[in-house]
C-alpha positions as CSV (number, residue, x, y, z in Angstrom):
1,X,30.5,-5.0,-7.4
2,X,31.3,-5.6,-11.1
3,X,29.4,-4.2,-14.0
4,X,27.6,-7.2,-14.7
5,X,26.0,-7.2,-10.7
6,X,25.3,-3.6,-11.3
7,X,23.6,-4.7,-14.5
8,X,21.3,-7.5,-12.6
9,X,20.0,-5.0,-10.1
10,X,19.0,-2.1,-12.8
11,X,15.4,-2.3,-13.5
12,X,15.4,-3.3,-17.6
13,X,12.3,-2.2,-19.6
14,X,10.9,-5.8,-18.8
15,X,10.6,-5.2,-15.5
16,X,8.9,-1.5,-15.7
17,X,6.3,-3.6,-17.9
18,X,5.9,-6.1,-15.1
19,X,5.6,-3.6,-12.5
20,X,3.3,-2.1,-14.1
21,X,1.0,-4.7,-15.0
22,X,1.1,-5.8,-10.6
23,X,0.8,-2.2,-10.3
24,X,-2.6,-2.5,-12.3
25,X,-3.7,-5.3,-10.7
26,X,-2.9,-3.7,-7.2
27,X,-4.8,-1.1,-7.8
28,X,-8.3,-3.1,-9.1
29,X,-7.9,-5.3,-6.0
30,X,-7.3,-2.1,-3.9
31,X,-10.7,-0.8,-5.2
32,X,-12.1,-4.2,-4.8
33,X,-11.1,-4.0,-1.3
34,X,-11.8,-0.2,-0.4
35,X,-14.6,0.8,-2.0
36,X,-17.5,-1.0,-0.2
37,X,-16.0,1.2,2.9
38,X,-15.2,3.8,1.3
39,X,-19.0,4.8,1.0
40,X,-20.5,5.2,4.5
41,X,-18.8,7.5,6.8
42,X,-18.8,5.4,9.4
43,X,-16.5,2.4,7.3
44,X,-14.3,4.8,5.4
45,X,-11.6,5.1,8.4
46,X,-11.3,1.5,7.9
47,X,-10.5,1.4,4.5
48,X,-6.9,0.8,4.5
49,X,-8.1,-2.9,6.0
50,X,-9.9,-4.2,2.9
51,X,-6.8,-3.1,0.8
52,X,-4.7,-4.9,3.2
53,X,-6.9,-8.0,2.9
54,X,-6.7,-8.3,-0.3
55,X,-3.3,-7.6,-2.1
56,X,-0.5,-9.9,0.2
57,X,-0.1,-12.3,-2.8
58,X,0.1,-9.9,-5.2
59,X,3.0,-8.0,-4.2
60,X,4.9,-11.0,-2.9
61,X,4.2,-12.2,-6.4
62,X,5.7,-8.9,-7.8
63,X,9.1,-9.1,-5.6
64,X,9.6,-12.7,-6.9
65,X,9.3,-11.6,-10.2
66,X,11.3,-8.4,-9.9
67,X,13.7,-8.7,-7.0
68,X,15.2,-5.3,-7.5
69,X,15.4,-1.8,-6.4
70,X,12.3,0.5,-7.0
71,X,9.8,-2.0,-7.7
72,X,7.0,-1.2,-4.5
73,X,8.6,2.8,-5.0
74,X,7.1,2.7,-8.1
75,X,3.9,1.0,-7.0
76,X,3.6,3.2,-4.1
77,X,4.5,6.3,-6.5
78,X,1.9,5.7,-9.0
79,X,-1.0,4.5,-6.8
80,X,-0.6,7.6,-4.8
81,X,-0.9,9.5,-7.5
82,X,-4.0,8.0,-9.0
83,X,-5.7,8.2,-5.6
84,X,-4.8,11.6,-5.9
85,X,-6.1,12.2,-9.6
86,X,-9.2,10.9,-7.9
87,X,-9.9,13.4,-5.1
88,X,-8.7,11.9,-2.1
89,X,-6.6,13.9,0.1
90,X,-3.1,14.8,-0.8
91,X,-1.8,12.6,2.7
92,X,-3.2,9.2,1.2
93,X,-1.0,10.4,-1.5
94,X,2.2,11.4,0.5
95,X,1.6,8.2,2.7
96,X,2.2,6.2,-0.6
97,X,5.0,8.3,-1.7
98,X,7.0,7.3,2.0
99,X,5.5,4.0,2.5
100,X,6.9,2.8,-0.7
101,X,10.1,4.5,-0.2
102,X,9.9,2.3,3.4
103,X,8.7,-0.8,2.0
104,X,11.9,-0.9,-0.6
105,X,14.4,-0.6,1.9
106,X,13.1,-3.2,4.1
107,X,12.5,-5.7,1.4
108,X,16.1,-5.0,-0.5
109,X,18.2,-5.8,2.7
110,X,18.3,-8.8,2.5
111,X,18.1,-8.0,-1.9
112,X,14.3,-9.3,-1.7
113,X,15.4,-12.9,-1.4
114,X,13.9,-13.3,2.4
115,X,10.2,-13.6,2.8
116,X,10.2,-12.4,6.4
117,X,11.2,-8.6,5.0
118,X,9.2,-9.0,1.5
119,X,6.2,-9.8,4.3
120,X,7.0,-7.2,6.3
121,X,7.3,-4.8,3.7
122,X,4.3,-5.4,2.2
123,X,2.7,-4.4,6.1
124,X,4.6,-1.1,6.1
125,X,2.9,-0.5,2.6
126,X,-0.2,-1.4,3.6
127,X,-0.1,1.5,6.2
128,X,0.3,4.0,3.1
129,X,-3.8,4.9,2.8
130,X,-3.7,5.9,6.5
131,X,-1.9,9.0,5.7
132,X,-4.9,10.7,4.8
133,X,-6.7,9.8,8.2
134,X,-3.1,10.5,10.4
135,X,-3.9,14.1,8.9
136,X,-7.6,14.3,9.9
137,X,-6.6,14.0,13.1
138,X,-3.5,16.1,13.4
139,X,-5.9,19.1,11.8
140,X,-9.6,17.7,11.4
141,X,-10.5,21.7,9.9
142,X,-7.9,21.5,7.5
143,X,-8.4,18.0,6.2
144,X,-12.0,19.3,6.2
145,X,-11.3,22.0,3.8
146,X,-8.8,20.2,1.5
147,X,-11.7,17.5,1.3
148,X,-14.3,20.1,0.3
149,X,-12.0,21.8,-2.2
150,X,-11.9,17.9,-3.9
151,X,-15.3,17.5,-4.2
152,X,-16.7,15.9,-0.8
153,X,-20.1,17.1,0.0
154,X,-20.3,19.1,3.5
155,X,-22.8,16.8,4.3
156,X,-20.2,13.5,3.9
157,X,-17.5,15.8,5.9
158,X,-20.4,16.3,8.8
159,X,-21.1,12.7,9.1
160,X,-17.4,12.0,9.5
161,X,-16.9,13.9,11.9
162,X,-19.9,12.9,13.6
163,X,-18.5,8.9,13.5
164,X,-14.9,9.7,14.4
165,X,-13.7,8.6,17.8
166,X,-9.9,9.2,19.3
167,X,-9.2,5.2,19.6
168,X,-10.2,4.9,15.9
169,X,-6.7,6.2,14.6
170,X,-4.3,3.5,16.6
171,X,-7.0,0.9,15.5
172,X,-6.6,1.7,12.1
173,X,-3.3,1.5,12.1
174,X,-2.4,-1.6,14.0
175,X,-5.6,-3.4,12.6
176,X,-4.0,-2.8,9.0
177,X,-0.6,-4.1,10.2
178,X,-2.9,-7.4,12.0
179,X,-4.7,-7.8,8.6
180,X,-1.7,-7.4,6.0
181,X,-0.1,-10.0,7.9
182,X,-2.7,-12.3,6.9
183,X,-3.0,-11.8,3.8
184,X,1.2,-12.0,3.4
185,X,0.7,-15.2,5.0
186,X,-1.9,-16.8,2.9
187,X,0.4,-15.5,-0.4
188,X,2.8,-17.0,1.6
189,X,1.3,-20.9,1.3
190,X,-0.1,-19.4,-2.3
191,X,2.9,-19.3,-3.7
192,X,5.2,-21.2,-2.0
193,X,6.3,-22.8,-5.5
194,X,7.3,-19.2,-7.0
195,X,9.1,-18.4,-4.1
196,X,11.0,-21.4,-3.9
197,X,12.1,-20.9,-8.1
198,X,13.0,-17.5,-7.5
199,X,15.8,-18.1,-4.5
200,X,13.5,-16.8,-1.7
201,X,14.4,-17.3,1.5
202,X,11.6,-19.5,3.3
């Protein structure tokens, strides 16, 4: 690969503003989306479906704007970390973190120019807010007490607990992937004229 290739496929100081500026806007519509079900106990498990929902055209919009390397590492990076900064538990966090790692590789094999894998990357990232709840239920006492130590009221924790069901997990998680394919889809027909300006594969 010559220097110049190399060049293309560095992230310039351009694209760290555009990044940030979807990241922004990823983040408001992933409020948007979550925080409705965030309130009641028995809706927060199902929050990762109104953030799914929501964002599709916005990070397909992003990878045709910034085809490169690190672009949904960097969303997934700093949206973990301001979930974080907020009090939720360190595995919606960590979840971001690997799910954005995940999403980038999928999308840059075929160098984000196939709208299959941006789609399908944007799925895998959608799964990043279930990290949280795929700790609950590996160690509901110590999610519990990290959840306390944040902030939650023991009275939030007990009602929970009290709406928590063993099918709930593999619903979340398949019901995200269901959902965020939607949503990819109708960014899909959105912005079918982007897509076709920036070389993406239909």
């Amino acid at each position: 690969m010559s220097y110049q290739n190399k060049n293309k496929q560095t992230l310039t100081i351009q694209d760290l503003v555009t990044i940030g500026v979807f990241t922004a806007i990823f983040f408001i519509f992933e409020l948007i989306g979550a925080f409705p079900l965030m309130m009641n106990p028995a809706t927060m498990f199902y929050m990762p479906f109104g953030i799914a929902l929501l964002c599709g055209p916005i990070i397909l919009l992003l990878l045709a704007k910034v085809p490169k390397r690190g672009a949904l590492m960097i969303v997934g990076l700093v949206n973990g970390i301001i979930w974080f900064a907020t009090g939720m538990h360190w595995g919606l966090y960590l979840g971001y973190i690997i799910m954005g790692f995940v999403a980038d590789f999928i999308a840059g094999i075929k160098n984000y120019k196939s709208i299959q894998l941006n789609m399908l990357a944007y799925m895998l990232l959608c799964l990043a807010p279930t990290g949280s709840f795929i700790v609950y239920f590996m160690n509901p006492v110590a999610w519990a007490s990290t959840m306390l130590n944040n902030g939650t009221s023991q009275e939030m924790i007990n009602a929970i607990n009290e709406a928590v069901s063993p099918v709930i997990l593999p619903i979340i998680l398949i019901g995200t992937l269901i959902i965020a394919f939607v949503s990819a889809m109708i960014g899909r027909k959105l912005l079918k004229k982007q897509f076709i300006k920036a070389g993406i594969i239909q």
